[in-house]
N, C-alpha and C positions, 0 to 999 in steps of 0.2 A: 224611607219611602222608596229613595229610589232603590235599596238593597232587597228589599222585597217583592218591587217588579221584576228585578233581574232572577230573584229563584225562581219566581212565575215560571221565566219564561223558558230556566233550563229544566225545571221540571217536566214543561211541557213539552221541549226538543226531547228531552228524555225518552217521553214516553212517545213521541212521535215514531222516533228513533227505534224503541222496544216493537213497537207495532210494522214496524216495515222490519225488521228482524225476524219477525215472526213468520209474516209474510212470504219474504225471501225463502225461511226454514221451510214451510209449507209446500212452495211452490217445487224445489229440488227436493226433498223428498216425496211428495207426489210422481214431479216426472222419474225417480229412479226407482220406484214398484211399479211403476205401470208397465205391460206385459204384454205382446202384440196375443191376438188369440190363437188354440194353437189348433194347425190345421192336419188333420188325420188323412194318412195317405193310406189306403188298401193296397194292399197285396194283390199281384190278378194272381189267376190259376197259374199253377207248374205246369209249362208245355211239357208234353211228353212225347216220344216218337218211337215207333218202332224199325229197329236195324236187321233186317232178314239175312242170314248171308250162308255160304256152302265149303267146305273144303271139301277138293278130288284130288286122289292120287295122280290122275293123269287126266288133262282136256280133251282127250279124241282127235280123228283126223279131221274134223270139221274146223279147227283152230292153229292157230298161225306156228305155235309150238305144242304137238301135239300128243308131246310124253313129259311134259311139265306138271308139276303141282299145281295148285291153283288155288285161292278164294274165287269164290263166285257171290253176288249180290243184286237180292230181287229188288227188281223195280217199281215203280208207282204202279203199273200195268202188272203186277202179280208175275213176272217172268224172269227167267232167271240171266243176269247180264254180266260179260266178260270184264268187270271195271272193277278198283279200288282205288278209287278216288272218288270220295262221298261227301255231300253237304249236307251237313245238320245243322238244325238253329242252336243260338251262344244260353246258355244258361236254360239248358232241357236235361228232361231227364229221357235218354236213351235205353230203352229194351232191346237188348241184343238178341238173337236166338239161334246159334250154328248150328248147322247139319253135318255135321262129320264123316266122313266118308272113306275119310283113310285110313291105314295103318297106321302101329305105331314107328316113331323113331326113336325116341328117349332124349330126354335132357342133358348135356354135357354139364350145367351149370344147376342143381337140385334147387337154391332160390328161387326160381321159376316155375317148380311144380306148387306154389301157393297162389290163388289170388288176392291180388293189391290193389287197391285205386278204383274199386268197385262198391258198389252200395255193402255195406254187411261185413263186405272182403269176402264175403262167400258166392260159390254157384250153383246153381244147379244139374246136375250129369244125369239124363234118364229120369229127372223127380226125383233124383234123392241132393240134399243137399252137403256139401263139401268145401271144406276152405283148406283142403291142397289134396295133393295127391302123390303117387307113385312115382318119383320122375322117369321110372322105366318104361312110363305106362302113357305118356307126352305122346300123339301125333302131331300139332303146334301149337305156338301161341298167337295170341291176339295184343300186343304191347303194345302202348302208348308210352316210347320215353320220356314226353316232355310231363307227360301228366299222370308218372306214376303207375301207370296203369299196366298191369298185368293178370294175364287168361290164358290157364295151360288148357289146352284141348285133346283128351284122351281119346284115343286111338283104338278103332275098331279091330277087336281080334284074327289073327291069321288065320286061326281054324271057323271064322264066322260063314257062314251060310249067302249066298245070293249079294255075294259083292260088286259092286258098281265099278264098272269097268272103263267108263269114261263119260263127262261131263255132258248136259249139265244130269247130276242122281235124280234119281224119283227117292221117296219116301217107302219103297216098296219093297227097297233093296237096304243091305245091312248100314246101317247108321248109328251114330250117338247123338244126342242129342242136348244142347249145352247151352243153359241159357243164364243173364246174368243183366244187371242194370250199373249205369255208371252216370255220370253226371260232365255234361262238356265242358261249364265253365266260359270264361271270355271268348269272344271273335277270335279266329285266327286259326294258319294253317298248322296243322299238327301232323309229321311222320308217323306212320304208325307200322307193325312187319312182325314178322313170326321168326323168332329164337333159335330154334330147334333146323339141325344140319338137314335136310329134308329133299335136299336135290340134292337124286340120285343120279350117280355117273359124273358128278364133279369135284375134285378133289374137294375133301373134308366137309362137303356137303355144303356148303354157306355160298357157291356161284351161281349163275345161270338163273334160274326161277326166283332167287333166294335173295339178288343183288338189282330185280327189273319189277317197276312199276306195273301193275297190270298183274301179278303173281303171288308172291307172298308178302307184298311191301305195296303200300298209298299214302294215300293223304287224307287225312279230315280236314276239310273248309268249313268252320263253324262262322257262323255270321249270326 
């Protein structure tokens, strides 16, 4: 009798026992498939912006140095301003569009007559499009070195017609026209400056215009 209450009653721990086993199993594998929901984040639009800008052989005497080269770059106000030092917003896509205005100088270094670091790697010169050129045929570049970024800009012929004599050009007078899109990337200030020996009257062309903010050399402040 009494051996038979006692299997009673390990039977019954037993199965007490199997049922909170089961239980336990249940309860951890329920919590480790459960899955938070998941939540869909869109995309906004791609800022886009547009970067106007000019190069002159020479600025005129209305300007501080006034047989210098130059970038020039239009403002909110549609005008054209003595500055290369530009802010664009961080992760846009920037439309460039230069107006050329100069002659050529030629490339010392032929690597540079290709674009790099630009949408495609290509540009477009006049409507036609191009991924390099003639490095004979370089009046300057537009380089980004931290970002890669290289833009040779071909140079308005010596024999061309009704050339622009000093800053800032009209559209009316001999130009090329050179347009290309490139991508900024993170916040932060970026050197940017033109390649090509292009100040004239200073030994081996790379001082003066070629070495001073405001000329052929800025900054991008991407924020």
């Amino acid at each position: 009798m009494a051996l038979r209450k006692m299997g009673r009653r390990l039977a019954a721990l037993a199965v007490g026992i199997a049922v909170i086993v089961a239980l336990i199993v249940w309860y951890v594998a329920g919590y480790l498939t459960v899955s938070p929901p998941t939540v869909s984040v869109s995309a906004k639009g791609v800022r886009t912006v547009n970067l106007t800008l000019q190069t002159v052989a020479s600025l005129g005497p209305t300007y501080e140095q006034p047989s210098w080269v130059s970038y020039l770059v239009k403002n909110e106000q549609g005008q054209w301003e003595h500055s290369t030092v530009w802010t664009l917003p961080a992760h846009a896509l920037v439309h460039v569009t230069v107006y050329q205005f100069d002659g050529d100088s030629g490339l010392r270094n032929p690597f540079l007559a290709r674009p790099q670091g630009v949408v495609g790697n290509v540009m477009q010169v006049d409507g036609k499009t191009l991924n390099v050129i003639d490095p004979a045929d370089a009046s300057h570049t537009f380089t980004i070195p931290s970002m890669h970024l290289v833009v040779p800009l071909i140079g308005v012929p010596d024999n061309a017609k009704n050339q622009c004599d000093a800053a800032p050009c009209s559209l009316d007078t001999a130009h090329r026209t050179i347009k290309f899109t490139f991508r900024t990337g993170k916040a932060g200030r970026y050197r940017w400056q033109c390649f090509v020996p292009c100040a004239a009257g200073f030994i081996y062309g790379f001082a003066g215009p070629m070495q001073t903010i405001g000329y052929m050399d800025g900054f991008l402040n991407v924020v």
